[in-house]
N, C-alpha and C positions, 0 to 999 in steps of 0.2 A: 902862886899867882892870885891878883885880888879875883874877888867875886862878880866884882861891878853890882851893887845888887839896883834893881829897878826903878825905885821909891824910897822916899824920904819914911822914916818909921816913925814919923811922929804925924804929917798932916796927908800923906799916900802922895805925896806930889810925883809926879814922872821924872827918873832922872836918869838917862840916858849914859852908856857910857862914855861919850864926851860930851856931858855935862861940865862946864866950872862953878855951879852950884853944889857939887854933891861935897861931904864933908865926909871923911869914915874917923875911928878911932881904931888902937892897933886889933882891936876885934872885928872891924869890921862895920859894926854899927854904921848905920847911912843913915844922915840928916840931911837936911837941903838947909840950905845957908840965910835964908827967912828964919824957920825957929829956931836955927842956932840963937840970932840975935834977938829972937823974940823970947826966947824962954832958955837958954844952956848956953851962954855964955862963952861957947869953947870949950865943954865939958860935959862927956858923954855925963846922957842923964841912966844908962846900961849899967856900966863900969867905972864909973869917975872919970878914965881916961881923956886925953887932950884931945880936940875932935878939928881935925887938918885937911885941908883941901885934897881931893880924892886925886891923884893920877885920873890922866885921863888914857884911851886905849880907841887908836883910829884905823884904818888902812885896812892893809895885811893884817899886822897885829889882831884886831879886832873879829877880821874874817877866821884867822885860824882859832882866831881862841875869845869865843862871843861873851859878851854879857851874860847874867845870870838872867832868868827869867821867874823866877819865884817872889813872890812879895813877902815883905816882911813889915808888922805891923803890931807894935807893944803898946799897950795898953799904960800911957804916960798921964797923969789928972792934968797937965799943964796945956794936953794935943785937943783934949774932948771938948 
């Protein structure tokens, strides 16, 4: 099951789990879709991997099994 994670790891932006901003790559990595086109192109700047529109997760779904709550924030020269 994805993570959902909170925020974009590049600018902290909020991104909720049904967001259609959030992008992940198969690790997981969470961009929000401003820096993809601002600086990553479609390609985690993590892993190289292809960085795709996240699933989103609403309802029940969501209720039984919630977003993550932890932030996650890498240290990219492209984000500072």
């Amino acid at each position: 099951m994805l993570e959902l994670r909170p925020n974009c790891e590049c600018c902290d932006r909020d991104l909720p789990a049904e967001s259609p901003d959030a992008l992940i790559c198969s690790f997981e990595c969470t961009f929000c879709r401003t820096c993809n086109g601002r600086h990553f192109q479609g390609q985690c700047p993590n892993c190289g991997g292809q960085l795709v529109a996240r699933p989103t997760r609403t309802g029940n779904a969501l209720l039984n099994n919630p977003a993550a709550t932890q932030r996650v924030n890498k240290p990219h020269t492209v984000c500072t």
